[in-house]
N, C-alpha and C positions, 0 to 999 in steps of 0.2 A: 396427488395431494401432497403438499408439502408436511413434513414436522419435524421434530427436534433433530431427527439424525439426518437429514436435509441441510435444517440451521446449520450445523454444526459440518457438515457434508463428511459424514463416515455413514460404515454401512451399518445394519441394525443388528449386525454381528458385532459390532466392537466394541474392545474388551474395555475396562474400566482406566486404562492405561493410555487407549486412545481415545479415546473421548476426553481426558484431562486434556493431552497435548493436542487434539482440535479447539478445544474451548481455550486454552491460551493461546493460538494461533491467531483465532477469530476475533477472542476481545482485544487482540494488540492493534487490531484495525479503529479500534472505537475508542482507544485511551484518549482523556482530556489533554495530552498533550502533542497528539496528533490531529485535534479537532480545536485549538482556542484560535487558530490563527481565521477560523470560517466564523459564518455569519450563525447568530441566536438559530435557526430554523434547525443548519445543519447540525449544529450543538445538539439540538433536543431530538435531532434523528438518531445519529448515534448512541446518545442514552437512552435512547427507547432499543435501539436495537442490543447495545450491553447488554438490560434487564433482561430483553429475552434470551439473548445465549447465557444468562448466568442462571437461568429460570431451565434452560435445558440440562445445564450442565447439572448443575441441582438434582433437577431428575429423573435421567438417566445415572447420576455416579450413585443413586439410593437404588439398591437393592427390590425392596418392594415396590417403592413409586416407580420403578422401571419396568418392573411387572405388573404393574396395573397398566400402566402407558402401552405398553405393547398389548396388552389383551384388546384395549380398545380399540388399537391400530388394527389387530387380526380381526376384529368383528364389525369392521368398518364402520367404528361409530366414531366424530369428531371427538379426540381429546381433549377432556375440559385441563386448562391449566392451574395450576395453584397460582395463587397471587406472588408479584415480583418480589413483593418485601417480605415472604413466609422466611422462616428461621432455615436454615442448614442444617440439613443432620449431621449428627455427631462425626461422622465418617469424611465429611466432606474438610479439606482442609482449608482454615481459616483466608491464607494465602490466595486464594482461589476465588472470594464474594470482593464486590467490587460497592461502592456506596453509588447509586442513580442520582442526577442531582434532581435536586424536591421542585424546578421546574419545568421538569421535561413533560412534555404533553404526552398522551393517553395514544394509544396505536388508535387509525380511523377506524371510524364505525363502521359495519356494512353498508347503512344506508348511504356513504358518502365516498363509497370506492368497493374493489371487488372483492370479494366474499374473503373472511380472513380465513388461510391455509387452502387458498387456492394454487393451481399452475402459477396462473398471471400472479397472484398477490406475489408469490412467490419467486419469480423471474424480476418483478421491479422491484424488491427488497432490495434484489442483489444487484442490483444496476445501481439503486442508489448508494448501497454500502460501498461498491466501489468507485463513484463517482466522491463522494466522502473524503475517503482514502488518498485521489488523485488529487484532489482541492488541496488538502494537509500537506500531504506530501510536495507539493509544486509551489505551495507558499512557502512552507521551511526550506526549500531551496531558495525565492528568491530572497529570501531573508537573510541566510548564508552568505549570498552572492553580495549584500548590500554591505556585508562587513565585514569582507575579504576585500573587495576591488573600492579602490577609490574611487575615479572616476569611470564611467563608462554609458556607452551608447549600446540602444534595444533594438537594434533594425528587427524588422520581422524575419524569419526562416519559417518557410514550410517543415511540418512536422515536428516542430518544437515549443513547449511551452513557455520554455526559458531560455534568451538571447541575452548576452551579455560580450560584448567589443570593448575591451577595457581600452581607454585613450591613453596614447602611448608618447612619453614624456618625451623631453627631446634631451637626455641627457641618456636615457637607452638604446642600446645598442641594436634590441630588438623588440619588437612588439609583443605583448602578452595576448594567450591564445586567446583565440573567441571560446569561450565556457556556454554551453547549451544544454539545456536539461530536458528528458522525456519522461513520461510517465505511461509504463505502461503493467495491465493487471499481471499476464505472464512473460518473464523474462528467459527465451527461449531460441534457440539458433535463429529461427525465422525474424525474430526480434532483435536480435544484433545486425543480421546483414541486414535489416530496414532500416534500422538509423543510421549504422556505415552508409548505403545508401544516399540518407536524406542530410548527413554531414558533406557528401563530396559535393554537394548543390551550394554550398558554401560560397559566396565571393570570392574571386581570385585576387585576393592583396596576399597570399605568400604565410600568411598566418597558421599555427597550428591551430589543429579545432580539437579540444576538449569533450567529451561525450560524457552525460552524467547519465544513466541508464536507470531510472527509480522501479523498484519493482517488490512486491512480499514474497511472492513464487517462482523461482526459478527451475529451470535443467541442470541437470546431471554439472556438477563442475567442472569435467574433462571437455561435456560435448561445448560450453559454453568457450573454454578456454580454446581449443582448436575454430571454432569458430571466429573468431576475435584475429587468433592467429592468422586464419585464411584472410582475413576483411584488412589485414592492417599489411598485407603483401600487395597489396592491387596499388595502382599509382594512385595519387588523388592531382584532379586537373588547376586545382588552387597552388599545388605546391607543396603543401603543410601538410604536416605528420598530424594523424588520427589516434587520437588514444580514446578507449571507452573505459570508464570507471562505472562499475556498479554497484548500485547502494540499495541495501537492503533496506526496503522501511519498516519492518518490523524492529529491527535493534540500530540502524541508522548507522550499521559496518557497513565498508566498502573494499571492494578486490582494485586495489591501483596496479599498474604496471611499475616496474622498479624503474623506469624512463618517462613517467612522467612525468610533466612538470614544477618547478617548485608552488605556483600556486593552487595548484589541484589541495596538497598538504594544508593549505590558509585557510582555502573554503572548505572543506573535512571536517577542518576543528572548529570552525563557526557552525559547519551542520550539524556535529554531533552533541554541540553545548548551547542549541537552541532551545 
């Protein structure tokens, strides 16, 4: 059965310290400013999903409503929730409540989907939270992309959301790289050498390729960096030197290699002042 420390994915042990920094992990997924680029529907998803993590965070950081929460959890009776808009307790700091906007729709009924604080309810929450997440994320890149590069062609590439072949003037001396973006939930060894991977599929016109790696969750920063290391040794049969830049989309920093391109730096500062 799913509940709040589910929501929030900490154990029913954690202390009031992590549950703050889960609940700001969680709602940085659901800020209006990772969700305007999406359609009204996806909009009113995430605000419905905000309320409830801010409704958890609420009360489990309250002392007593945490202890009534958990009694009912041990006695295996459904937790009734307080309403989204109840006041914050004093303790709870201000920083921390979020406004829902006044059109978000109402979570489904039972009659119209599976039982709320089911497994399943609970497994497509999270698929659509990060389905969400990858929308936002992969539009504010191509968005980035649209005012950094002037002109440019989208061929398709397997494995990528984001294809960009900037057209390459005839007063340069060389071609600007192909910039590609992926989005994926965890950012993890296994997840570097798959897009190294699905970059050396690249066409062979000689071009370097650009890796933009979107991700909230990453590995360890050594194992990521040796990794990277390993994947940018291997030849590539296009030619073109591999760089992978990864961008956090919770604060929308990125780790560039100091041999990166100078447009990697154009599209950065378009991404981050989207």
């Amino acid at each position: 059965m799913s509940n709040y420390y589910e929501l929030l994915d900490v154990p029913s042990t954690a202390s009031a310290d992590e549950i703050k920094h889960a609940f700001r992990r969680e709602i940085a997924r659901y800020h209006p400013d990772k969700v305007h680029h999406l359609g009204k529907e996806f909009q009113e998803i995430a605000a419905t999903k905000a309320a409830e993590l801010t409704q958890a965070h609420l009360t489990l950081n309250d002392a007593e409503l945490r202890a009534a929460y958990d009694a009912q959890l041990e006695a295996g009776v459904e937790p009734e929730a307080a309403p989204i808009d109840s006041p914050a307790p004093a303790s709870t700091p201000a920083t921390s409540r979020i406004t829902v906007s006044p059109d978000s729709t109402e979570p489904e009924s039972p009659e119209s989907g599976p039982t709320p604080g089911s497994a399943s309810t609970f497994s497509r929450e999270r698929t659509v939270a990060t389905e969400v997440v990858r929308r936002a994320a992969i539009n504010r890149l191509r968005h980035a992309v649209n005012g950094a590069v002037e002109t440019f062609e989208e061929p398709p590439m397997e494995g990528f959301e984001v294809v960009c072949v900037p057209t390459k003037s005839f007063w340069a001396l060389k071609s600007l790289p192909r910039l590609v973006g992926r989005f994926v939930p965890f950012v993890d060894v296994a997840a570097v050498r798959e897009a190294f991977a699905l970059a050396r599929r690249a066409p062979k016109d000689s071009r370097d390729v650009c890796i933009f790696l979107l991700g909230a969750v990453t590995a360890p920063a050594t194992e990521l960096a040796e990794a990277i290391a390993e994947q940018r040794r291997k030849p590539t049969p296009s030619g073109g030197k591999l760089t992978l830049i990864f961008v956090d989309t919770r604060t929308w920093k990125a780790r560039v290699p100091e041999d990166a391109p100078p447009i990697v730096a154009s599209l950065l500062a378009k991404l981050t002042s989207a």
